[in-house]
PALUM-125577 format. One line per 4 residues: for each residue z, y, x of C-alpha. Coordinates in steps of 0.5 Angstrom, whole numbers, plus 500, padded with zeros to 3 digits. Each point is the difference from the previous one (the first is absolute). Example, Ala and Ser with C-alpha at 12.3 -4.5 7.8 and 13.67 -1.06 7.14 Angstrom:
BEGIN
516:491:525 | 498:507:502
//
This chain:
BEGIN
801:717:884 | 500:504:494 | 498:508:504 | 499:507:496
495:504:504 | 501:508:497 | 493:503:502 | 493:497:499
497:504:506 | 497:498:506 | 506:496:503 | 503:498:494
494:497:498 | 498:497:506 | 508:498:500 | 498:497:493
495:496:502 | 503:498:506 | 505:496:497 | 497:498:493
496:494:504 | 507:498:503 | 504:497:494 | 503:507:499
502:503:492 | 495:507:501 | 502:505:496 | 497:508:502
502:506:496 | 497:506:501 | 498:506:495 | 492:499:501
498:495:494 | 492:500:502 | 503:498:507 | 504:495:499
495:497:495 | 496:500:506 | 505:496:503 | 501:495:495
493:498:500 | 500:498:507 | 507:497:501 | 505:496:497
506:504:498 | 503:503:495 | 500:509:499 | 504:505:497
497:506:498 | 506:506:500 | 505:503:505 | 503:495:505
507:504:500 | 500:500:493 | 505:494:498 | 496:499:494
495:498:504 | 503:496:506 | 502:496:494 | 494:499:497
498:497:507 | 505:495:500 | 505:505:505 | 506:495:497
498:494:503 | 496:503:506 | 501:497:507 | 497:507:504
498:506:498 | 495:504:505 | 499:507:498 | 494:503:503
498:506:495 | 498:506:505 | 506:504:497 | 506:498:504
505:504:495 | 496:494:495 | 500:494:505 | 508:502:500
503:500:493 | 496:494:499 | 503:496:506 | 508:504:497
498:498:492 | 498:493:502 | 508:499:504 | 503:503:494
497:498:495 | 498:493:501 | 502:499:508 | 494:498:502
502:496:507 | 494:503:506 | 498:507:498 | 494:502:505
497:507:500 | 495:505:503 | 503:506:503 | 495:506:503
504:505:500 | 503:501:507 | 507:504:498 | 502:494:497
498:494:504 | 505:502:505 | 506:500:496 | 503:494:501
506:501:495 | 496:502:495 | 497:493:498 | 505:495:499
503:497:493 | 505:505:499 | 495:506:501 | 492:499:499
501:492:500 | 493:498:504 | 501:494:504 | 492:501:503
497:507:503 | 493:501:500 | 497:505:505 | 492:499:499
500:507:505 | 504:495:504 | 497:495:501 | 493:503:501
502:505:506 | 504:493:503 | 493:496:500 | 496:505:504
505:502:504 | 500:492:502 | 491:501:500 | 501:506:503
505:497:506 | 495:494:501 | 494:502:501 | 494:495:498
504:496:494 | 498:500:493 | 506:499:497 | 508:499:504
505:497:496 | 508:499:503 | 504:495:499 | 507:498:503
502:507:501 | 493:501:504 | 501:495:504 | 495:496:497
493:504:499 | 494:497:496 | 494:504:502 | 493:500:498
494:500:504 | 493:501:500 | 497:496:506 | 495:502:504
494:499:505 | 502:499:506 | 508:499:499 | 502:494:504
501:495:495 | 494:501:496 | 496:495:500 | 505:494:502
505:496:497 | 507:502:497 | 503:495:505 | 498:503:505
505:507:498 | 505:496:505 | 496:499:506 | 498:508:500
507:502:499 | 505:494:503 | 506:506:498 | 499:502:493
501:496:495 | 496:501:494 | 497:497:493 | 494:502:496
503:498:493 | 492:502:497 | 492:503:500 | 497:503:496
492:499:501 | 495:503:496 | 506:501:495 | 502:493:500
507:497:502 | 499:495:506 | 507:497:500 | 500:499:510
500:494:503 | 501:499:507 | 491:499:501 | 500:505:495
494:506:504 | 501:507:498 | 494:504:499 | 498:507:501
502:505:494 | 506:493:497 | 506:504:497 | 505:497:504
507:500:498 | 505:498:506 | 509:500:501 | 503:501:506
506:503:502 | 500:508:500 | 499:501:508 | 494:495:500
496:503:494 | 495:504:505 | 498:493:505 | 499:497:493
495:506:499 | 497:500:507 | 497:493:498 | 496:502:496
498:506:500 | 500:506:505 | 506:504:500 | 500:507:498
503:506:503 | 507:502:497 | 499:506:495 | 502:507:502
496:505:495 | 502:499:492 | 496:504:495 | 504:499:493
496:502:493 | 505:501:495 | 507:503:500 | 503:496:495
506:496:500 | 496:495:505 | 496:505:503 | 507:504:502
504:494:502 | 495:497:504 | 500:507:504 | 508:500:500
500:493:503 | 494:500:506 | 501:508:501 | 504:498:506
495:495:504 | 494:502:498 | 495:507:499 | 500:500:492
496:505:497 | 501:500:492 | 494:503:495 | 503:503:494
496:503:495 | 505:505:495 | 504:506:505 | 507:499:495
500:492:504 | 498:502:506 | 505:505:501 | 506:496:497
497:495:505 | 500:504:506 | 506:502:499 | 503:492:500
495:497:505 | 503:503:507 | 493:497:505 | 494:499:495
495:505:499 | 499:502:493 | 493:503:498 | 498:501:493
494:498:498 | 496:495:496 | 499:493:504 | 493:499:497
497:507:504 | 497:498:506 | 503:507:503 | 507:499:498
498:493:504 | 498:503:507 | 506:506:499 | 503:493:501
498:498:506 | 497:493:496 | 494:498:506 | 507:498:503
504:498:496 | 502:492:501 | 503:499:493 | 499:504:494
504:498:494 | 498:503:493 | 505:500:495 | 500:504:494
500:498:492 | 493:500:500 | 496:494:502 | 493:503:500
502:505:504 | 504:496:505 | 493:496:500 | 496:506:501
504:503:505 | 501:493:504 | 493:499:501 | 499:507:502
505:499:506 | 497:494:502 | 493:504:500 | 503:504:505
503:496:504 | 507:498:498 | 501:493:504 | 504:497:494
500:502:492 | 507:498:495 | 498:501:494 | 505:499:494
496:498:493 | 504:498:494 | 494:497:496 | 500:493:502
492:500:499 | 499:505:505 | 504:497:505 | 495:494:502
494:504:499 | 502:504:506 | 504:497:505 | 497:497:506
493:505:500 | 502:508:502 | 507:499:498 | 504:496:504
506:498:496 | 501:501:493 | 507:501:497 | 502:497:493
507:504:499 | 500:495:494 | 501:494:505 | 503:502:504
506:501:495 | 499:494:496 | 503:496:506 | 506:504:501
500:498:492 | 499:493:501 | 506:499:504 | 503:501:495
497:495:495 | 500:494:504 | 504:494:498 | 505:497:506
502:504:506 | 494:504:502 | 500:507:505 | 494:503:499
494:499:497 | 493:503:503 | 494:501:496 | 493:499:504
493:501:500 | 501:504:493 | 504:495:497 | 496:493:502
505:497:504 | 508:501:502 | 504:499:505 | 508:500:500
506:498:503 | 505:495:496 | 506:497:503 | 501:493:500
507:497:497 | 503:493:499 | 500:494:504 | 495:494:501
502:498:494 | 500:506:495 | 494:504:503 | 493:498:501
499:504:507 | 506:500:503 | 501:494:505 | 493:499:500
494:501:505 | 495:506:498 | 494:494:501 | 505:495:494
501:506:495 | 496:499:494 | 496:507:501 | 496:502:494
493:501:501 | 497:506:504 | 508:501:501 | 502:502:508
507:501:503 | 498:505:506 | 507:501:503 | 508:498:499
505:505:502 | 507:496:502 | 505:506:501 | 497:504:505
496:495:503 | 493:500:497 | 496:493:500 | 492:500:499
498:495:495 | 499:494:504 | 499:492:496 | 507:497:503
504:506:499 | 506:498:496 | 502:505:494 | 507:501:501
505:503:494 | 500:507:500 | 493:501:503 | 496:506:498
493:496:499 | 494:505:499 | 494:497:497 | 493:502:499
497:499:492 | 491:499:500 | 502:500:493 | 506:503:497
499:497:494 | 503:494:504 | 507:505:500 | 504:495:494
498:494:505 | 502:504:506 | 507:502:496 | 501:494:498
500:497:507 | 505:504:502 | 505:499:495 | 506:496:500
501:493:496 | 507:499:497 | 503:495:505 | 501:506:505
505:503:494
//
């Protein structure tokens, strides 16, 4: 697939770097040379130096022939001609774009082909406030992931000392739980894959990633590790757009308390938040922390542009005795060197939107894309087409399709039921299949897996 990607910062670049391993013709444009220079020598792919919205310049990128333009500058306005310039002018087929500004995020009549002609919005404010609200909602995950419209989740673990079925065999999960259908479709141990397998022990601190229907997510969790109380008391630093739509969306069901540091902001969020209080203050002063009640907080979310702040901030509150700490971090190097010590849970707002992005790349019909453990691994959910003939899924048994290395399939979704994955369950047409990837490397094996031969046509 022949793919322009306007922007080489952060998501863009690591969009890039995505899909270069996978076949894809990569061609990034963005204003800054030494950046994408930077780029270049580390990746496959081609780069243009200029402005994106300029026709010139997407067709010296190759705009004529291009299969998708993803558009994902830090200027909407910029994001916008360049999707308008590109149906134009060489009507580029699939145009995808990052839109921040909540004034035009909900105008449903303004992106369509006879207006602004965007097929894909983008909303990495979104994104991010859907993804700890989900952390937020099911205390003890690292990571939740729904598929299925939220009938399926995908939850990961840390599993401790004393949970039941540390210690013991996978296969014993159904002894413990006769009523709850579940599948462990991954381990991680000491940073390496473990793919699970009935006699399979899991063992204290293993990153255990598990799929189970929506009601039965917290019976999982309680196997292994202990159930933490729900949160009632939110601390939030940051009163940007994630800070301030987190507040808007849990003011009415938890007691949020939202850290603000310029008066101008915390006014304007005063008068548009109706339950959360809004005090202002920098996060990082110990006294604005205890004014904020931090001792007996359960979750406290730092949130501003800022990394070292939010670092700074996150590993004050804990010293004072917040119980859980989300710290939202743009710099990919800092992610791994700070999770899983004060900071319970470091946010990449990066790959958090790389999946929603990725949904949309990927070949054959598939829903949605999930980008785990800071782009390793992947999970998604295809649906199955074809018959017996024309497929290489449908009408087989799980245990008989030819699944690539370190590939799981955690759980079918037919119709409105939803079957875990077990060995002599047949794949039927239609069937919404959610797989678990080790390596997303594997993702062209997998896509191939799932694409119809020319019998069914």
């Amino acid at each position: 697939m022949k793919i322009i990607i306007l922007g080489a910062g952060q998501v863009g670049g690591t969009l890039a770097e995505n899909l270069a391993g996978e076949r894809n013709d990569i061609t990034i444009i963005d204003t800054d040379a030494a950046r994408l220079r930077e780029l270049s020598d580390r990746i496959d792919i081609r780069t243009v130096a200029g402005r994106g919205s300029y026709p010139s310049v997407l067709r010296q990128a190759g705009a004529e022939d291009a299969d998708m333009l993803i558009a994902v500058t830090n200027s909407d306005e910029v994001n916008m001609i360049a999707c308008q310039v590109a149906y134009s002018l060489f009507r580029t087929p699939t145009k995808i774009a990052r839109i921040r500004a909540a004034s035009y995020v909900h105008k449903e009549k303004l992106f369509r082909n006879d207006a602004i002609p965007i097929d894909v919005i983008i909303s990495p404010e979104q994104v991010v406030t859907d993804y700890i609200r989900r952390l937020i909602d099911l205390p003890g995950a690292l990571q939740v992931v729904n598929f299925a419209g939220g009938r399926v989740q995908l939850v990961a673990v840390r599993a401790y000392y004393g949970g039941p079925l540390v210690g013991h065999e996978l296969r014993e999960l159904r002894k413990h739980m006769p009523n709850v259908d579940t599948r462990v479709a991954a381990i991680f141990r000491e940073n390496r894959p473990i793919l699970p397998e009935g006699d399979t022990v899991i063992e204290a601190d293993d990153e255990v990633f598990f799929v189970a229907a929506r009601n039965d997510i917290r019976a999982v969790m309680s196997e292994l590790r202990r159930l933490e109380h729900s949160y009632k008391r939110i601390v939030i630093a940051g009163g940007g757009n994630i800070g301030y739509r987190l507040a808007r969306g849990m003011e009415h069901r938890y007691n949020v308390k939202l850290i603000e540091r310029f008066p101008e902001r915390c006014a304007w969020l005063s008068e548009n938040l109706q339950r959360s209080v809004v005090l202002q203050g920098q996060a990082t002063d110990r006294d604005q922390l205890l004014k904020a009640n931090i001792e007996n907080t359960d979750v406290f979310c730092a949130l501003t542009n800022d990394d070292e702040a939010n670092i700074m901030s996150s590993l004050l509150a804990k010293r004072l005795g917040a119980r859980k700490v989300m710290t939202l971090i743009s710099n990919p190097a800092y992610v791994d060197l700070v999770q899983g010590h004060d900071i319970d849970i470091a946010i990449s707002p990066q790959q958090a939107t790389i999946g929603n992005l990725l949904t949309h790349v990927r070949r054959g019909d598939v829903v949605s894309v999930h980008s785990l453990r800071r782009g390793a691994a992947e999970a998604i959910e295809a649906i199955a087409h074809g018959d017996a003939r024309s497929s290489k899924v449908v009408g087989r048994m799980i245990e008989d399709i030819d699944l690539p290395e370190g590939t799981t399939i955690g759980a079918i979704v037919r119709g409105e039921k939803v079957l875990i994955a077990h060995d002599d369950i047949v794949i039927e047409p239609n069937d919404h299949v959610i797989l678990f990837l080790m390596d997303r490397r594997r993702i062209i094996d997998v896509e191939k897996l799932f694409q119809v031969g020319f019998t069914f046509f």
